[in-house]
Backbone as ProteinMPNN parsed JSONL, in Angstrom:
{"seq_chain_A": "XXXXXXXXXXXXXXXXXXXXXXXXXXXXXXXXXXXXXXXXXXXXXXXXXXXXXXXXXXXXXXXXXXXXXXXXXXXXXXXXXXXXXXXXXXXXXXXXXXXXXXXXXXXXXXXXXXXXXXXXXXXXXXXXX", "coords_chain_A": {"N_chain_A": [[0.847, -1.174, 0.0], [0.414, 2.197, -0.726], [1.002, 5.591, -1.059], [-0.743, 7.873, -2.982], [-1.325, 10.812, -5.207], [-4.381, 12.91, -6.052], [-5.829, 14.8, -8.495], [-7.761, 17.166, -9.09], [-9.989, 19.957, -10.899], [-10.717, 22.725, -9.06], [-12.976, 24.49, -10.334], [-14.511, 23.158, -12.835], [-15.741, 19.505, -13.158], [-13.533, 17.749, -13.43], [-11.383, 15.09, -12.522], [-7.964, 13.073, -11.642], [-6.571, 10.65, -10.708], [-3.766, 9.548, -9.416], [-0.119, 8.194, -9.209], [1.835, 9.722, -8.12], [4.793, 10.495, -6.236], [4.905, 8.06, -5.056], [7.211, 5.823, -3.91], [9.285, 3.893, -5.746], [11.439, 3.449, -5.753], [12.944, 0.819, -4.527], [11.841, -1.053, -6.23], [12.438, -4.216, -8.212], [13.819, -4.771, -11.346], [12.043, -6.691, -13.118], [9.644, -6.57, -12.372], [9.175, -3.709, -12.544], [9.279, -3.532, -14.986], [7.457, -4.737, -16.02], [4.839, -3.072, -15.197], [4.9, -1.461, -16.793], [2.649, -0.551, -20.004], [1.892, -2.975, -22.751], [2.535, -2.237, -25.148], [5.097, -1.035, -24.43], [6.711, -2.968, -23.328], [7.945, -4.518, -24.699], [10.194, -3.691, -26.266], [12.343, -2.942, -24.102], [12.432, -5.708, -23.233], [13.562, -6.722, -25.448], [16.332, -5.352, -25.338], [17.098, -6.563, -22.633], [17.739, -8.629, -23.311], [19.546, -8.737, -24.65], [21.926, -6.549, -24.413], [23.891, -5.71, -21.325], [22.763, -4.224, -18.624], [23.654, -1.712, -17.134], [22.191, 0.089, -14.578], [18.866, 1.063, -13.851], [16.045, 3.527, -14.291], [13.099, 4.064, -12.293], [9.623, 5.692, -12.345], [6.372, 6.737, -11.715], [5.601, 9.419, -13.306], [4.173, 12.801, -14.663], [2.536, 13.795, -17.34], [1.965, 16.374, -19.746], [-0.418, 16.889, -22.687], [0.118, 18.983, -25.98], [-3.126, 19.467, -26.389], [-3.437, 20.062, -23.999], [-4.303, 17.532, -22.006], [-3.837, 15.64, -19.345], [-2.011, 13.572, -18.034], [-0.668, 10.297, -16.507], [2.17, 8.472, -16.51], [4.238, 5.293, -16.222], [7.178, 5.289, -16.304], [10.117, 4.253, -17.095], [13.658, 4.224, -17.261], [16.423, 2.88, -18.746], [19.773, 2.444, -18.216], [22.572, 0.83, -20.162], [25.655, -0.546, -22.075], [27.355, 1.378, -23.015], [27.154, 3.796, -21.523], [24.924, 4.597, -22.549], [21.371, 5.154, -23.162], [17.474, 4.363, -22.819], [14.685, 4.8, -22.962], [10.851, 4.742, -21.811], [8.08, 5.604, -24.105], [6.316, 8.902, -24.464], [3.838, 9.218, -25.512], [0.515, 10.304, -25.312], [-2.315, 9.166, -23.935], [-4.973, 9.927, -25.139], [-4.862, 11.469, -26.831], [-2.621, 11.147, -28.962], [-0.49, 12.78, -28.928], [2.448, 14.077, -28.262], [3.482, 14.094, -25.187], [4.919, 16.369, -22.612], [7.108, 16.384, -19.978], [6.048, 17.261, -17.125], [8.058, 19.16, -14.737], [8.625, 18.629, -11.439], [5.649, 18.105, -10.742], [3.704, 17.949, -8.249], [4.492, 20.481, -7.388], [3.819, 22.284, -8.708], [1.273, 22.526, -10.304], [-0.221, 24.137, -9.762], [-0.351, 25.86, -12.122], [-1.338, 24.591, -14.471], [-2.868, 23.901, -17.015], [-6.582, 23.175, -16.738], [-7.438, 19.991, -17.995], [-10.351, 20.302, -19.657], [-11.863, 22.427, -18.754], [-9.839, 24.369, -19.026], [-9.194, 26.063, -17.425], [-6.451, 27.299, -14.805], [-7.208, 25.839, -12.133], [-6.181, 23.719, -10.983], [-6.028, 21.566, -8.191], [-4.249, 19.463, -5.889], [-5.273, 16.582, -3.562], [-4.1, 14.241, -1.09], [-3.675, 10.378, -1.127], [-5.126, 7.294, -0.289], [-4.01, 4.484, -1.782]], "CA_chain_A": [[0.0, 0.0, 0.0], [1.023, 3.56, -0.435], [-0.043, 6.655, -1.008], [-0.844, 8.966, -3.804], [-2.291, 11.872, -5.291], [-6.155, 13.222, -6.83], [-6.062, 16.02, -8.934], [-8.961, 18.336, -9.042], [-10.16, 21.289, -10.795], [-12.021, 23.501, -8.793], [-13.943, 24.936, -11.816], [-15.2, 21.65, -13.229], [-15.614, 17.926, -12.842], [-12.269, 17.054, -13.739], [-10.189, 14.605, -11.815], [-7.549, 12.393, -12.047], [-5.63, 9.614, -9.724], [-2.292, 9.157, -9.443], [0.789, 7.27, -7.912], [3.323, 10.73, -7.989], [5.303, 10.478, -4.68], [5.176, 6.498, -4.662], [8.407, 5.146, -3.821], [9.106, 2.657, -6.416], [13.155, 2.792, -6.153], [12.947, -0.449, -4.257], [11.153, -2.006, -7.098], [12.884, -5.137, -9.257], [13.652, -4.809, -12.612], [10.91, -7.255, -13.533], [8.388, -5.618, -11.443], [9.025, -2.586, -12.9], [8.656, -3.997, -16.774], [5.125, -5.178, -15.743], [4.178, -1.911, -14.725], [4.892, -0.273, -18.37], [2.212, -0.95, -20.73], [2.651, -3.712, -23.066], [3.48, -1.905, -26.187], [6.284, -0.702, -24.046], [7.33, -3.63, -22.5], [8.677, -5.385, -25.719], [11.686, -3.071, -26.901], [12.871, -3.083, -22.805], [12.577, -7.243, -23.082], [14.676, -7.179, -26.27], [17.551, -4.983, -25.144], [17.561, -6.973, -21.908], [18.393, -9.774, -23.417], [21.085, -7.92, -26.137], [22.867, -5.929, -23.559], [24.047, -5.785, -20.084], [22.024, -3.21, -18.228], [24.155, -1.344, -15.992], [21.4, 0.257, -13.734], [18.02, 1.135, -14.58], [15.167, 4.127, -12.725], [11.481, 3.683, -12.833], [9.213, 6.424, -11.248], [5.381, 7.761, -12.191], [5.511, 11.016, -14.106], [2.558, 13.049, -14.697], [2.611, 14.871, -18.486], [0.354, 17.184, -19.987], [0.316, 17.08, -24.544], [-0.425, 20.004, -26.499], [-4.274, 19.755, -26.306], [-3.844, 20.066, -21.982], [-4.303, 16.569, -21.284], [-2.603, 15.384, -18.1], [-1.847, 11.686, -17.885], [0.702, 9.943, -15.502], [2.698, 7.013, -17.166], [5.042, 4.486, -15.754], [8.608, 5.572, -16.989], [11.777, 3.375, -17.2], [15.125, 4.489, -17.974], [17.821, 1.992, -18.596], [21.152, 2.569, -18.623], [22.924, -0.095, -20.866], [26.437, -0.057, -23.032], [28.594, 2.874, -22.801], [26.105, 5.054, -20.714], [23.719, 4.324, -23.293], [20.108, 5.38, -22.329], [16.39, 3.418, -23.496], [13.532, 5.109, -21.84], [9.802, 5.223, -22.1], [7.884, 7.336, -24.771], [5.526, 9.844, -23.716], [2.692, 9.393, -26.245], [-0.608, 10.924, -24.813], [-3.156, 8.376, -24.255], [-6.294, 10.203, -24.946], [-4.838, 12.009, -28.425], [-1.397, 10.09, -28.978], [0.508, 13.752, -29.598], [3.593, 13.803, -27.237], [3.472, 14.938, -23.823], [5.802, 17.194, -22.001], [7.239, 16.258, -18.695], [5.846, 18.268, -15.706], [9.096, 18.807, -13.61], [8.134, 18.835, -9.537], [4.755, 18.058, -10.709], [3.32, 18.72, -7.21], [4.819, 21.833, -6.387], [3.8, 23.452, -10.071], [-0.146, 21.719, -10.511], [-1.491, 25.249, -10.129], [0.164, 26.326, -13.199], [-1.277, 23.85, -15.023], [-4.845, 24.514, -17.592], [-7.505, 21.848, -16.685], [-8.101, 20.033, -19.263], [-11.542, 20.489, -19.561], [-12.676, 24.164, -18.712], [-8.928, 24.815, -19.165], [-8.835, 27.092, -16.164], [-5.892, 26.995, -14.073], [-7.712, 25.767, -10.842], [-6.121, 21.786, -10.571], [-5.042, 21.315, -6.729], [-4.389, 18.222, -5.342], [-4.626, 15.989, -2.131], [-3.156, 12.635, -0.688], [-5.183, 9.711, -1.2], [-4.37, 6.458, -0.113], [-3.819, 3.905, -2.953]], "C_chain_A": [[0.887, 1.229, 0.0], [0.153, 4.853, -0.748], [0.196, 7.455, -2.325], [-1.755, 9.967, -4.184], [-3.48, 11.901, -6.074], [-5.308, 14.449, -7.208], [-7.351, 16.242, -9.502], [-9.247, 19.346, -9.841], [-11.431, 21.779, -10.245], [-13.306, 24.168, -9.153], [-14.839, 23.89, -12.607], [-14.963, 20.337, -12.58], [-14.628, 17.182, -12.744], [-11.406, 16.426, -12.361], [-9.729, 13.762, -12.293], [-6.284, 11.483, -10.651], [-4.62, 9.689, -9.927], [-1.708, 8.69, -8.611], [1.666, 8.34, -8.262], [2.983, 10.782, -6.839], [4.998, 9.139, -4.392], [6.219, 6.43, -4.786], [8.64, 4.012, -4.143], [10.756, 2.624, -7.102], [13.805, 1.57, -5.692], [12.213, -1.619, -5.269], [12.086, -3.319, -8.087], [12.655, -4.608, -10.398], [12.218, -5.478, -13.626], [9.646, -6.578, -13.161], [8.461, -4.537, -12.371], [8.578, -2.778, -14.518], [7.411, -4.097, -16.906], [4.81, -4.203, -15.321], [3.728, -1.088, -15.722], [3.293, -0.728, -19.057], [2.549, -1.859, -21.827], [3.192, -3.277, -24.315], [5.407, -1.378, -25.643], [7.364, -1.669, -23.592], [8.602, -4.389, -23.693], [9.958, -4.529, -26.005], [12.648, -2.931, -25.069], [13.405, -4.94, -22.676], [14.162, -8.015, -24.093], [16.407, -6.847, -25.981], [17.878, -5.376, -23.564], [18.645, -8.472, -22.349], [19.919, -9.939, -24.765], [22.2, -7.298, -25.524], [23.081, -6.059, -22.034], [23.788, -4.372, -19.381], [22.511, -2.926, -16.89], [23.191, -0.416, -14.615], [19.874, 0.733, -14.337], [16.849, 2.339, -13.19], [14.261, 4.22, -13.366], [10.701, 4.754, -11.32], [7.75, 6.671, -12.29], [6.081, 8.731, -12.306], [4.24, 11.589, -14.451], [3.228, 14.232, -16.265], [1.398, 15.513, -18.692], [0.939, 17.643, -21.829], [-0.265, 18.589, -24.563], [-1.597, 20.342, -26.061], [-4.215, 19.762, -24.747], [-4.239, 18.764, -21.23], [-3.106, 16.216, -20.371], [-3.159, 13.893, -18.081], [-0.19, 11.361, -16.916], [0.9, 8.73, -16.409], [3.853, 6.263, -16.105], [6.148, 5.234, -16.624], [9.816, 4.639, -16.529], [12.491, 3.627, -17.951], [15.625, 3.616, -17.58], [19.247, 2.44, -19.595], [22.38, 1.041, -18.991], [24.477, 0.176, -21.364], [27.588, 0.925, -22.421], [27.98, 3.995, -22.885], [25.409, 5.322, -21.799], [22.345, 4.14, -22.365], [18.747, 4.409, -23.583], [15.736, 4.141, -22.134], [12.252, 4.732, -22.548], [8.891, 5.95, -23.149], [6.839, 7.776, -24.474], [4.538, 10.347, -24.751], [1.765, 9.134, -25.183], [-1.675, 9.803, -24.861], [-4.581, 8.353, -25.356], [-6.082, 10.89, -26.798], [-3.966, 11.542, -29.11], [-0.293, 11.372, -29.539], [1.628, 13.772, -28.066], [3.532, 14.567, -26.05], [4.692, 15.365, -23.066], [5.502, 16.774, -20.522], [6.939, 17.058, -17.857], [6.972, 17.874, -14.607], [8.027, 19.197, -12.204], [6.582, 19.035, -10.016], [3.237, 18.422, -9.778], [3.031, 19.485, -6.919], [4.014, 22.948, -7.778], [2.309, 23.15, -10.544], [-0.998, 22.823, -10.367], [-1.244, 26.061, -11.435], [-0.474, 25.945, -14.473], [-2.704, 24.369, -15.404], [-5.394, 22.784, -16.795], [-7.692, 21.566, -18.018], [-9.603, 19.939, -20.172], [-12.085, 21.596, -19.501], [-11.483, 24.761, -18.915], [-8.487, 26.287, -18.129], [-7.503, 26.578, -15.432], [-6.55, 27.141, -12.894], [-7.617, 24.366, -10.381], [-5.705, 22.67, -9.398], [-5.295, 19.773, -7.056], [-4.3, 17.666, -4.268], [-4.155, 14.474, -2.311], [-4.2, 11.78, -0.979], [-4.399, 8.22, -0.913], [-4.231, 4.944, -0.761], [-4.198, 2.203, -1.828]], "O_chain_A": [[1.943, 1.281, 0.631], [-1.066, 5.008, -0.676], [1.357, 7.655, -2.684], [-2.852, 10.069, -3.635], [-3.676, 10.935, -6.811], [-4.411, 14.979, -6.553], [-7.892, 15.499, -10.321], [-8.437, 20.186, -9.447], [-12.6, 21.56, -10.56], [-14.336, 24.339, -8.501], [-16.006, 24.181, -12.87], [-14.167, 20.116, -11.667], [-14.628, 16.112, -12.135], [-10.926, 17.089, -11.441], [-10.308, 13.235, -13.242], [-5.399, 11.986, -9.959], [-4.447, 10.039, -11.094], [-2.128, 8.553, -7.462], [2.585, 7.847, -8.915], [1.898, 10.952, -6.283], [4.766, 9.003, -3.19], [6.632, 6.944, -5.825], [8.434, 3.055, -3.396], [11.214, 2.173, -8.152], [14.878, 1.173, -6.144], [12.107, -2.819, -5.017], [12.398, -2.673, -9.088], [11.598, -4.037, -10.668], [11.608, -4.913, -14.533], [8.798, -6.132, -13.934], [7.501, -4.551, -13.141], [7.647, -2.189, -15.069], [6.556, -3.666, -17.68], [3.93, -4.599, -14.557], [2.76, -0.329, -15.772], [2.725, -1.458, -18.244], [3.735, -1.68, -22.105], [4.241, -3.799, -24.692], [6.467, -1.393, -26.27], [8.559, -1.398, -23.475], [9.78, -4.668, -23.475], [10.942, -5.242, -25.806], [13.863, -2.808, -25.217], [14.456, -5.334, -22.171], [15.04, -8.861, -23.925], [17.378, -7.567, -26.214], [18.781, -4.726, -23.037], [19.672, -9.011, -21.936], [20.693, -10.718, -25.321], [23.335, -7.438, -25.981], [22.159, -6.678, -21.502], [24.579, -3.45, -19.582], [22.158, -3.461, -15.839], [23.828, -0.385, -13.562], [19.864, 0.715, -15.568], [16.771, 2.222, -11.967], [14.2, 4.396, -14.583], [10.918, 4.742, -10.109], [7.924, 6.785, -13.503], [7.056, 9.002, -11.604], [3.251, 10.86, -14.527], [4.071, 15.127, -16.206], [0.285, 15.393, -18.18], [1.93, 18.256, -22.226], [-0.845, 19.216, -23.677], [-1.637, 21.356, -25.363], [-5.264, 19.341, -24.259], [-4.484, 18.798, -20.025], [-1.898, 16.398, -20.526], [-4.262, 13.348, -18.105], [0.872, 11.97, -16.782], [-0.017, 8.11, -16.949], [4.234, 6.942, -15.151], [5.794, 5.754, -17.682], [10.195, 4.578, -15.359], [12.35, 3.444, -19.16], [15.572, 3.264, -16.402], [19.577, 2.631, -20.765], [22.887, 0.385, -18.082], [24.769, 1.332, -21.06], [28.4, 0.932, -21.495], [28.024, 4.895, -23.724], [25.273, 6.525, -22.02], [22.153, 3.436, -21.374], [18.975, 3.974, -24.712], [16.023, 4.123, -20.937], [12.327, 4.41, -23.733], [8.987, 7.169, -23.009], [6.096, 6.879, -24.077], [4.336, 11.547, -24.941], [1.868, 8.236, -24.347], [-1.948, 9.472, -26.015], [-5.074, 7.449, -26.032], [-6.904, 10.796, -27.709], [-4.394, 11.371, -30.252], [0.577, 11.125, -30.374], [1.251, 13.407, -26.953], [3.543, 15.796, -26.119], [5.542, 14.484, -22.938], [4.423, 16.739, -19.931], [7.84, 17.891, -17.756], [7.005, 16.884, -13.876], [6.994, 19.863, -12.132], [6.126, 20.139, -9.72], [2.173, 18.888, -10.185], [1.97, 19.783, -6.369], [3.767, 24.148, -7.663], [2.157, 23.825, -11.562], [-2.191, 22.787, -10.668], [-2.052, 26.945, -11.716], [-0.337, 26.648, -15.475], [-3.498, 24.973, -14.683], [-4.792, 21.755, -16.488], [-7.973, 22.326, -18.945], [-9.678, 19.474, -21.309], [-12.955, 21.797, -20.349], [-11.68, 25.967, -19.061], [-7.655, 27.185, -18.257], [-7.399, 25.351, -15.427], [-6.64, 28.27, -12.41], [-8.452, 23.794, -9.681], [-5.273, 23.822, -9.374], [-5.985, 19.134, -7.85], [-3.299, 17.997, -3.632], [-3.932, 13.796, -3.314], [-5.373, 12.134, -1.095], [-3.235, 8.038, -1.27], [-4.423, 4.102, 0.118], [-4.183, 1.094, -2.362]]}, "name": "protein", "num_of_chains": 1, "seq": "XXXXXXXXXXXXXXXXXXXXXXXXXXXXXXXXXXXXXXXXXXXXXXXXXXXXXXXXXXXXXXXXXXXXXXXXXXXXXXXXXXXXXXXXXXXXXXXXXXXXXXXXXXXXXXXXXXXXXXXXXXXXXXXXX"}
């Protein structure tokens, strides 16, 4: 069990769940593969078994594409090779145009349009997963 966040806008209906601020640096490699989606999982499976994967970090992220959708994805970076990187890609569920990382997602969520009445009025609280 752990805990994560709701986002809200105060202005409309809009919410959305999340696991940002789960602590998932104790997680297994495997564990963490099964977390991706499965189009993702296959190009991670192949270059496990092609290279020797010198460490690897897996955390929720919360993006937001062009059109203001906010979606959280699973992300896995692996570091492979000669500091050779293989991450994640950050196609948008809802429109499939590329979403931009929200750094300190948290701390910056009033910044952010809803995507729906497009007001900036998301907050968010704790919620316990």
């Amino acid at each position: 069990m752990g805990s994560g966040q709701e986002i809200q806008c105060e202005n409309c209906f809009y919410s959305i769940d999340t696991r940002l601020g789960v602590d998932v640096t104790h997680f297994p490699f495997d564990v963490c593969l099964k977390c991706l989606p499965r189009q993702d999982q296959h190009g991670f499976k192949e270059l496990a078994q092609q290279q020797t994967i010198h460490r690897f970090e897996f955390s929720y992220e919360l993006f937001q594409c062009t059109k203001h959708h906010l979606f959280e994805k699973p992300v896995l970076t692996v570091i492979y090779g000669e500091d050779q990187t293989f991450t994640t890609f950050n196609r948008c569920p809802y429109c499939r145009s590329i979403g931009s990382r929200i750094e300190k997602a948290l701390d910056s969520i009033d910044a952010l349009s809803c995507p729906f009445c497009k007001k900036k009025k998301l907050r968010t609280s704790q919620k316990i997963l």
